[in-house]
C-alpha positions in Angstrom: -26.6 7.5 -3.6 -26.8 11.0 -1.9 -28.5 9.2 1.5 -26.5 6.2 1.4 -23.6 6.1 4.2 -20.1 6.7 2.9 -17.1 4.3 4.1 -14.3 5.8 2.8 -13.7 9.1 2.1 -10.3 9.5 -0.9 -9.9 13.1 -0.7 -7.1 14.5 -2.9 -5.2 11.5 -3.2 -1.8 11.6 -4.0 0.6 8.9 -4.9 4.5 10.3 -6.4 7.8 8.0 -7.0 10.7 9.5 -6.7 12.5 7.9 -10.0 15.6 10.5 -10.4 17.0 13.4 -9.1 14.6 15.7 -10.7 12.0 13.3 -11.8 8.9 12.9 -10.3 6.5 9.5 -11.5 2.9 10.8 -10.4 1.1 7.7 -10.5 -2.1 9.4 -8.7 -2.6 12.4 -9.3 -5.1 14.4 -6.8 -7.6 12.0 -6.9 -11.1 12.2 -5.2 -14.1 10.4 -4.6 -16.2 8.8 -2.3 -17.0 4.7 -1.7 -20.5 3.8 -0.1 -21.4 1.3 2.3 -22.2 -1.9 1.0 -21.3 -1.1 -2.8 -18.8 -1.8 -5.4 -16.9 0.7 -7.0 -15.5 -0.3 -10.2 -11.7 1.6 -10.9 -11.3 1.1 -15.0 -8.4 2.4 -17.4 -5.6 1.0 -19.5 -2.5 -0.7 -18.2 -0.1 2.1 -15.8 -3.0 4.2 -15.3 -2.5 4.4 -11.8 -5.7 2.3 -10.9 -3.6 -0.5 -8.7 -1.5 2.5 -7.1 -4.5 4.2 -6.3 -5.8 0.9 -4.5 -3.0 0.1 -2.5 -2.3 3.9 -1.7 -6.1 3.7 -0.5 -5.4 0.1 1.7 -2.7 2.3 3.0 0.2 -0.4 1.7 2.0 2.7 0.3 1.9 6.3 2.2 0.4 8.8 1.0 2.6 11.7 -1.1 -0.5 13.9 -0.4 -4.5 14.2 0.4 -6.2 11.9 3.0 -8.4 8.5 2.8 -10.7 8.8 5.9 -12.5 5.4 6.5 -15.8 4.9 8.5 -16.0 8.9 9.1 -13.2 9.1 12.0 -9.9 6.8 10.9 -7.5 8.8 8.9 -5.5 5.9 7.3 -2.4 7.6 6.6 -1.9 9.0 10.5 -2.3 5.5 12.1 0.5 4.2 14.5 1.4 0.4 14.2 -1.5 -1.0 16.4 -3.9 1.1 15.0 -2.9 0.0 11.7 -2.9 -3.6 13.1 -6.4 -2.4 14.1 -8.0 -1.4 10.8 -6.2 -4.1 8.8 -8.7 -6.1 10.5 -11.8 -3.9 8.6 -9.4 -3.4 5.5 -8.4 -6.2 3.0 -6.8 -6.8 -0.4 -7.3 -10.0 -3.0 -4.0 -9.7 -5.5 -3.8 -9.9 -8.7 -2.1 -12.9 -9.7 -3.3 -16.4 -7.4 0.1 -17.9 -8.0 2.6 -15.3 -6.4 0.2 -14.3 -3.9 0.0 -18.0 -1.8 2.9 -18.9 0.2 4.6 -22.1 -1.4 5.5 -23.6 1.6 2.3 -23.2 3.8 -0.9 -25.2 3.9 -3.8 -23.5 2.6 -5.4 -24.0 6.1 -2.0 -21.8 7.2 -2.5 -19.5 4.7 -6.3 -19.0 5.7 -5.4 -19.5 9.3 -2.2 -16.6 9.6 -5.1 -13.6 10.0 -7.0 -15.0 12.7 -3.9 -15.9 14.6 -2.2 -12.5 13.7 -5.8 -11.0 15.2 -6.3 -13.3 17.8 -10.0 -14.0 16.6 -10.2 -18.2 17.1 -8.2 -20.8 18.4 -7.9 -24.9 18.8 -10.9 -26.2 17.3 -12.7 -23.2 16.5 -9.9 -21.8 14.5 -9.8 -25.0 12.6 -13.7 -24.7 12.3 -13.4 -21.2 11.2 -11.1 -22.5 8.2 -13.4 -25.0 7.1 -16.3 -22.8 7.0 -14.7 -20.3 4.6 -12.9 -23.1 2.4 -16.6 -24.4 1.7 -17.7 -20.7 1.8 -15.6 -19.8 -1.4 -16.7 -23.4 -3.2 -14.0 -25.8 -1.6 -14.0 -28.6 0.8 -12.1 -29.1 4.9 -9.9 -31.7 2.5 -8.1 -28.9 0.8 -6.7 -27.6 4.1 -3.6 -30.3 4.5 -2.7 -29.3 0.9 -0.3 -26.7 -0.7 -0.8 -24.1 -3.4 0.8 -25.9 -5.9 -2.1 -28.5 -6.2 -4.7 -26.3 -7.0 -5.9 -24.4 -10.3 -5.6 -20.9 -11.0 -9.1 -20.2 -10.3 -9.3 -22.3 -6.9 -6.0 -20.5 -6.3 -7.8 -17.2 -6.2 -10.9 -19.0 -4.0 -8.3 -19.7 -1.3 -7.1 -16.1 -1.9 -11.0 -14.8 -0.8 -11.0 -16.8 2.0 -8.2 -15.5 3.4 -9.2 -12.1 2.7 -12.7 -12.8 4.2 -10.7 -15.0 7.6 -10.9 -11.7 9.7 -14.6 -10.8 8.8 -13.6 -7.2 6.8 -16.2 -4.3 6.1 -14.2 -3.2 3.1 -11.6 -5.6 0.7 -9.6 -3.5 -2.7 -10.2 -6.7 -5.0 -6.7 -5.7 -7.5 -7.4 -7.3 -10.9 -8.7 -10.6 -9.2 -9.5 -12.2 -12.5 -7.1 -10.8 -15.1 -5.1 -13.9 -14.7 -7.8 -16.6 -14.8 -9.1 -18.3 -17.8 -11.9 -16.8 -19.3 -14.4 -19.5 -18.5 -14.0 -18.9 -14.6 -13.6 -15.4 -14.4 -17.4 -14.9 -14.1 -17.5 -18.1 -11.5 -15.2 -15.8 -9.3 -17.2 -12.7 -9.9 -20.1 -14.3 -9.0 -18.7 -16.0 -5.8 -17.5 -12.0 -5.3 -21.5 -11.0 -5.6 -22.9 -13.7 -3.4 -20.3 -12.8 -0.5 -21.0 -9.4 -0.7 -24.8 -9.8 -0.5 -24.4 -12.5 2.4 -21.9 -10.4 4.5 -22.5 -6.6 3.7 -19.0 -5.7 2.4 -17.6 -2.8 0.2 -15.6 -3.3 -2.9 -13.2 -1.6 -4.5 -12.9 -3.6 -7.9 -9.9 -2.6 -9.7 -9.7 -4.7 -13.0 -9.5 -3.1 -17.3 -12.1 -5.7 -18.5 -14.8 -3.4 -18.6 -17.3 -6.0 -19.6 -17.0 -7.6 -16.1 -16.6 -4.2 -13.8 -19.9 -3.3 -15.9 -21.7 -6.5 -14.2 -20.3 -6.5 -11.0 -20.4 -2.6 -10.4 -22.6 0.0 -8.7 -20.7 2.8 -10.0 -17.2 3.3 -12.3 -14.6 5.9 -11.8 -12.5 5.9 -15.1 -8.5 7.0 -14.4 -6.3 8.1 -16.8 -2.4 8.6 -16.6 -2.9 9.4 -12.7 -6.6 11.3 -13.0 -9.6 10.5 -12.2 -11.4 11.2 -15.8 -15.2 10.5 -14.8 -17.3 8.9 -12.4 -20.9 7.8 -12.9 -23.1 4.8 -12.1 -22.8 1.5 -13.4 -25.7 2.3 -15.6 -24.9 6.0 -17.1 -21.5 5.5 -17.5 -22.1 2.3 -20.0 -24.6 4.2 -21.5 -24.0 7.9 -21.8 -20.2 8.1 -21.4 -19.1 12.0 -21.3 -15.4 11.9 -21.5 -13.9 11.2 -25.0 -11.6 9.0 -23.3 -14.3 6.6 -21.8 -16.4 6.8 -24.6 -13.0 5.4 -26.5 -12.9 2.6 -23.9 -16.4 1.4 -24.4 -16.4 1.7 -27.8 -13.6 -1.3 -27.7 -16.1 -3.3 -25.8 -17.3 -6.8 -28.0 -20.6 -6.7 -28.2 -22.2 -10.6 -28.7 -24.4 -10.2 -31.3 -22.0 -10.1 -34.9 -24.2 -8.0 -36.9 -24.3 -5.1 -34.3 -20.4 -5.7 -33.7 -20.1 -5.7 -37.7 -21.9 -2.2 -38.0 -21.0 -0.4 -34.5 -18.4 2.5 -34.7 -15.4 1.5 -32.9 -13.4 4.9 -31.8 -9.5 4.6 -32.5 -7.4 6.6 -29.7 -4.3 7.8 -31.8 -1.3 9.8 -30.7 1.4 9.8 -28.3 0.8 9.2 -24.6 2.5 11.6 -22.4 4.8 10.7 -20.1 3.4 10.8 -16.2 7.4 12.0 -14.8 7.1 15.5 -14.3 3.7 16.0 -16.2 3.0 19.5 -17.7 -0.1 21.3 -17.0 -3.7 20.4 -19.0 -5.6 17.7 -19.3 -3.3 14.4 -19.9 -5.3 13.1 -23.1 -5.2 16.3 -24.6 -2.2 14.7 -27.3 -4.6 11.8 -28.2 -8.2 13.6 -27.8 -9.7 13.8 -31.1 -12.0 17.0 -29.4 -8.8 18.9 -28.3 -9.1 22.7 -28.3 -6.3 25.2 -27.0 -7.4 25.7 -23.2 -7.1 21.5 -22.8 -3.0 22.1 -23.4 -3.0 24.7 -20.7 -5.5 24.3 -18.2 -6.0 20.6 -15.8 -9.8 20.2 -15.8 -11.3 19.7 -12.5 -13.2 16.5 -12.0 -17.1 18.5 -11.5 -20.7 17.0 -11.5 -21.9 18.2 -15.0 -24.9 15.5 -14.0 -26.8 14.6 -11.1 -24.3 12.1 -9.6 -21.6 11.7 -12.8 -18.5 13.6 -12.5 -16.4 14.5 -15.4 -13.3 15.9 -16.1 -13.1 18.0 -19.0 -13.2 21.6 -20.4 -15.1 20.2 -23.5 -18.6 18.6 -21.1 -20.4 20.5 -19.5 
């Protein structure tokens, strides 16, 4: 990865609520790492981990609390004024979670497609309408589904129509936020697929956000693993799945079904236990020390740094090194 081109630098990220008068929620939580050209970087761990926050915070939908994101080597996304941020929402896109609150009841999916070019100014007349029909069949659907509303579709067409418009404005770089944790199993991998083929056809950079770690494995070139606000480890695709470092991921993984009963009958499946610590006001050490099976002393006082114990995978922990 070392010569490949980086798009977006996440240095030191960030992210606090403010959720009483002396009560700080740090969702992310000094966050770093770096997304290449032309990749997918898979962003795993359980529910109100701070992987979504870290996504939008990234997108720039919510400001900063601290660090920086730089994209393409010169745009700092947090210092932007409106028309520059008009500007890189043009290279920048998100696909939402859930394809039935994300589609605007009351506008045609043509509309819905059709609101970032005319928001951007990229087509009109016939070559807007053109422009529409080219990325309904793009993403698996036909020019007929353009007089019709959200309602009529299924949730996985839903999500289609959600890609298109995502893709209308011709991004470099889309946050896909859970885009199948919604869907039925059956065409969750039809819409990671359609993710793959897109990306190979136009060059684009994901940031795949998702906790099925069966399907970030396939889709990812690398996987950073947060926990409670940190970034825990972050290896390729490839070692991560099959040396994990942290206990944490190793945890994880271990809770992945494997298809084959008799390995799934005899494989040792690792039980996280204890309390999880709250992330308001968060006391110093490493965050899973309470649950960590490993845990010594210097893990309740000391916050491991995230350091490359590996050529290219980063861990956090006092325990690896």
């Amino acid at each position: 990865m070392a010569n490949k081109e980086v798009l977006i630098q996440v240095k030191n990220l960030k992210k606090h609520f403010q959720v009483g008068p002396k009560a700080t929620l740090k969702a992310v939580d000094n966050v770093s790492f770096d997304i290449y050209k032309g990749e997918t970087l898979g962003l795993v761990g359980e529910s109100g981990c701070g992987k979504t926050t870290c996504g939008r915070t990234v997108m720039g939908l919510y400001d900063a609390t601290g660090g920086e994101v730089i994209f393409n080597g010169d745009i700092n996304v947090h210092k932007l004024n409106k028309k520059e941020k008009k500007d890189f929402a043009r290279k920048a896109q998100i696909i939402l979670q859930d394809p039935y609150a994300s589609l605007n009841p009351r506008m045609t999916v043509g509309d819905i497609i059709g609101e970032g070019i005319d928001i951007h100014n990229i087509y009109k007349g016939q070559e807007r309408t053109k422009r529409i029909f080219e990325l309904l069949e793009l993403v698996g659907l036909n020019k007929e589904h353009a007089s019709r509303f959200p309602h009529e579709f299924s949730g996985g067409q839903r999500q289609r129509i959600g890609i298109a418009r995502a893709l209308a404005i011709e991004p470099e770089f889309i946050v896909c936020d859970e885009p199948i944790s919604a869907l039925d199993v059956s065409i969750q991998a039809q819409v990671v697929n359609l993710l793959i083929k897109l990306q190979e056809e136009f060059g684009l950079t994901y940031l795949f956000i998702a906790h099925d770690l069966s399907m970030v494995k396939h889709i990812s070139d690398r996987v950073g693993v947060m926990y409670l606000g940190n970034m825990v480890e972050l290896a390729s695709s490839e070692d991560l799945y099959a040396e994990p470092l942290h206990p944490y991921t190793q945890a994880l993984l271990s809770a992945i079904p494997v298809p084959d009963p008799e390995i799934e009958r005899t494989k040792e499946r690792i039980d996280i236990e204890g309390e999880i610590p709250s992330p308001i006001n968060p006391k110093p050490g490493c965050r899973f020390a309470t649950r960590c099976r490993f845990v010594k002393d210097i893990c309740k006082q000391e916050t491991p740094e995230l350091i490359e114990v590996k050529k290219d995978h980063f861990v956090a922990c006092h325990l690896v090194k």
